[in-house]
N, C-alpha and C positions, 0 to 999 in steps of 0.2 A: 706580389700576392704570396702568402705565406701556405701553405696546405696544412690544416688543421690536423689532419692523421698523421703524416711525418714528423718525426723526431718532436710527439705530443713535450710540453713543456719546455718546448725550448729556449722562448722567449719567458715563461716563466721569472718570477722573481719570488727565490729561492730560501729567500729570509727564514729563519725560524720563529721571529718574534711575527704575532698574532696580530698586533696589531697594525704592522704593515703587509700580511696576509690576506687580513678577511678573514682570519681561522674560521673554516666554516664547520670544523667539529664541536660545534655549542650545541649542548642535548637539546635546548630548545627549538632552537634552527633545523634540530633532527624534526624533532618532533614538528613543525611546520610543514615541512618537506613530504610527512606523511601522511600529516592532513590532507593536503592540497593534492596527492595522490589519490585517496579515497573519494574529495571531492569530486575529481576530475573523472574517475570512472564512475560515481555515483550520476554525474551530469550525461556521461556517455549513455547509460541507462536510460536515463530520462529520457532523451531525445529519442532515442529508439521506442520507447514507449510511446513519446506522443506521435511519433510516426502514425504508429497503428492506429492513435485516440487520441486525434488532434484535438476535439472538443473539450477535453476534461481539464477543466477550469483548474483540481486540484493539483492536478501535476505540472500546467502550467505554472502555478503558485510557486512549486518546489523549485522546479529549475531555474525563476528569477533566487528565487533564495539562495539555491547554489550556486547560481552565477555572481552574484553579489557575496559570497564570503568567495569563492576562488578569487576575486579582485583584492577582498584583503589580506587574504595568504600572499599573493603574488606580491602588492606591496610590500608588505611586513619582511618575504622572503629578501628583495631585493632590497631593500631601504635598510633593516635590522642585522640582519644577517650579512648584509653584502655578496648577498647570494644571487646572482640573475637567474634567469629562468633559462633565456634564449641569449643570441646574439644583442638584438635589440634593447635588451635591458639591462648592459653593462652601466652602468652609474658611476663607475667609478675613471678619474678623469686624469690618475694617476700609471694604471694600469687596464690591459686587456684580459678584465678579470672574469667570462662569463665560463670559460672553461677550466676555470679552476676547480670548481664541481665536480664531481667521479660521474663520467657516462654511465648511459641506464646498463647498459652488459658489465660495469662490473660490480664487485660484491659489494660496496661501501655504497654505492645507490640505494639500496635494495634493503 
């Protein structure tokens, strides 16, 4: 078992060519990444909301809407971008690519 925080990128593959990367600095792929941010606390809202006002048809409405495009952010991210979200969403069958992503603490998340 490897510890993900020790010696981060160890196992890395250090290529500079992109396309055996996953370069995930494609503006678009930025731009996904920050959607799916916004959604994801947009939904946080939500849910706190129908807490207080479970009946209301309309926000129910919203949060299937938002749950249904965070599914195709997360797609898009991990399929196009070769971007995972999580551990689980590594797709690629080459590498152990879901932490190649910059953690939410540093600047390049953000």
């Amino acid at each position: 078992m490897v510890d993900r925080y020790a010696g981060r990128g160890a196992f890395r593959n250090n290529s500079s060519s992109c396309s055996s990367c996953g370069c995930n600095d494609n503006k678009d792929c930025q731009k996904l990444k920050q959607r799916l941010q916004a959604v994801d606390f947009s939904l946080i809202d939500t849910v706190l909301y129908l807490d207080a006002y479970p009946d209301s048809c309309e926000a129910l409405g919203y949060y299937h809407k938002l749950k249904k495009e965070r599914q195709m952010l997360m797609e898009a991210l991990s399929e196009s971008c070769n971007m995972p979200i999580t551990s689980f969403d590594n797709a690629s069958t080459d590498s152990w690519n879901w932490t190649d992503s910059p953690w939410p603490w540093e600047p390049a998340a953000n």
